[in-house]
C-alpha positions in Angstrom: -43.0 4.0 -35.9 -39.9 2.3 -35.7 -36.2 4.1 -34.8 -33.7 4.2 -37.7 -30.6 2.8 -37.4 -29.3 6.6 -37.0 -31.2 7.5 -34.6 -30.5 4.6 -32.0 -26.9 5.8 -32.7 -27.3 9.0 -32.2 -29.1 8.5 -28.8 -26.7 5.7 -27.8 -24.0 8.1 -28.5 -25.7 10.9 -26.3 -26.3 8.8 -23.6 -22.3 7.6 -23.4 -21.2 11.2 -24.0 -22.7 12.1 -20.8 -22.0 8.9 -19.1 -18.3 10.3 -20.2 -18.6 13.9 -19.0 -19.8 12.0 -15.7 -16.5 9.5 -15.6 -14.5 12.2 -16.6 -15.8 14.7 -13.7 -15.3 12.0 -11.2 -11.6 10.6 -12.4 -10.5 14.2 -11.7 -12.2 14.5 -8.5 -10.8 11.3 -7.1 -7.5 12.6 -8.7 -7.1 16.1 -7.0 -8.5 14.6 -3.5 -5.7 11.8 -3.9 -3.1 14.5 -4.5 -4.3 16.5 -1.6 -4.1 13.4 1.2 -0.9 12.6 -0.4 0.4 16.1 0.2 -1.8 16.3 3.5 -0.1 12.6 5.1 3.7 14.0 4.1 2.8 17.1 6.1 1.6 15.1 9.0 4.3 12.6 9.1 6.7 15.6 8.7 5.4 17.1 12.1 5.5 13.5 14.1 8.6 13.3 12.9 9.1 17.0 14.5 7.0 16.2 17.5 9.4 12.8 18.2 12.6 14.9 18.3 11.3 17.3 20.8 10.0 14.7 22.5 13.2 12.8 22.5 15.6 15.8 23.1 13.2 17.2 26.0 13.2 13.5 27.6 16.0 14.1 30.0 13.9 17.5 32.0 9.9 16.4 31.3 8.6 12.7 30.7 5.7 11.4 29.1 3.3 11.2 32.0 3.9 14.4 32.9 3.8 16.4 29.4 0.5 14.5 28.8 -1.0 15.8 32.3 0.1 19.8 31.5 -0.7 19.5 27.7 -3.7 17.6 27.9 -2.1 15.4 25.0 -2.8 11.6 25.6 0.4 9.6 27.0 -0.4 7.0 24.1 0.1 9.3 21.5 3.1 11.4 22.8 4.7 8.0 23.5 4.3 6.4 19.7 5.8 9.9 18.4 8.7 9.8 20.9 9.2 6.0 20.3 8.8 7.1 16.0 11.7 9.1 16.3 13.8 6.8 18.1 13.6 4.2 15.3 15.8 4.2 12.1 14.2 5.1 8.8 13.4 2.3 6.9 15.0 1.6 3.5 13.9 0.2 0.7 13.2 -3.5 -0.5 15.4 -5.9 0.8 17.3 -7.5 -1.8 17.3 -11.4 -2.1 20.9 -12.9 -1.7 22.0 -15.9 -3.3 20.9 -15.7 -7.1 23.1 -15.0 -9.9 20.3 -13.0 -12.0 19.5 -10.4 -9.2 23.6 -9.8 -8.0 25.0 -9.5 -10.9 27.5 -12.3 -10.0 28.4 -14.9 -13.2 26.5 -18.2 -12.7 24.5 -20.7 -14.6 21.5 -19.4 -16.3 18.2 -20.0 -14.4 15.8 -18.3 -17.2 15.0 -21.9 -18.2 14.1 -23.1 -14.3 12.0 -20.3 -14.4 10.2 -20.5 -17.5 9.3 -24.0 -16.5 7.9 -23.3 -13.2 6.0 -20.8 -14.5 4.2 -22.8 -17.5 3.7 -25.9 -15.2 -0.2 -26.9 -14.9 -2.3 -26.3 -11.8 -2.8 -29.0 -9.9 -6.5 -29.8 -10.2 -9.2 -29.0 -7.5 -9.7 -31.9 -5.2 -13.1 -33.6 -3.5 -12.6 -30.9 -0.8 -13.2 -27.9 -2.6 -10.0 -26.3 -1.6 -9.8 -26.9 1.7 -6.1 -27.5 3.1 -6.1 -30.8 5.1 -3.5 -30.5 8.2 -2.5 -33.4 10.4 -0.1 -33.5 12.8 3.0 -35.6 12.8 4.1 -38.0 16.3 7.8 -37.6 17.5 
C-alpha cells in the first residue's frame, strides 16, 4: 500500500516536532551554561583583581618567592596577578584619527571613495592557486 500524501505530512511533521523539542532543549542548555561562565569569569577576574591589590599593597613586607613558599601558591601565578593589578584597565576601541566621517570634523564626502572600493571586482585567482609569491629586493 502506498502512504497518502497526509500521511507523509503528518510523519514528516512528527519527526521535525521532535527534532524541535530536541533544538529547543539544547539552545537553552547552551544558553543558561553560557550565562553561568559569564557570571562565573566576572567573579574570578573580580578576585584576581582582589588578589593583585594585596599582592601589590603587601609587596613592601612579603615578596613573591616567599608568599609562594608559605602559601604553597605557585610564584608564576602570584606574579601574573601582582603584575594584573599594576597595569591600567584597558579602554575601549581605539578610535581612528584623520577621517572627516568618524570625527565629526567638516570635510569632503568620502561615501563615494568608499562605495567604489567596495563594488570593485576581485582580482581573479592566478596559476598559483593562491599562493603569495615573496621576493626580496637588493639595496
Amino acid at each position: 500500500m502506498v502512504t497518502t500524501d497526509d500521511e507523509i505530512t503528518r510523519r514528516l511533521e512528527e519527526r521535525d516536532s521532535a527534532r524541535s523539542a530536541r533544538r529547543a532543549q539544547a539552545a537553552g542548555t547552551v544558553g543558561e551554561l553560557a550565562r553561568r561562565h559569564a557570571d562565573l569569569a566576572e567573579r574570578l577576574a573580580e578576585l584576581e583583581r582582589e588578589l593583585g591589590e594585596v599582592l601589590t599593597a603587601a609587596g613592601d613586607v612579603i615578596d613573591v618567592p616567599e608568599l609562594a613558599e608559605v602559601t604553597d601558591v605557585p610564584a608564576a601565578d602570584l606574579a601574573r596577578w601582582r603584575d594584573q593589578a599594576a597595569k591600567p584597565a584597558r579602554g575601549g576601541k581605539r578610535k581612528r584619527p584623520g577621517t572627516a566621517k568618524n570625527n565629526g570634523v567638516p570635510g569632503k564626502d568620502t561615501s563615494a571613495a568608499t562605495a567604489a572600493r567596495a563594488t570593485r571586482p576581485a582580482a581573479p585567482e592566478s596559476a598559483d592557486h593562491g599562493r603569495v609569491a615573496v621576493s626580496t629586493a637588493s639595496s
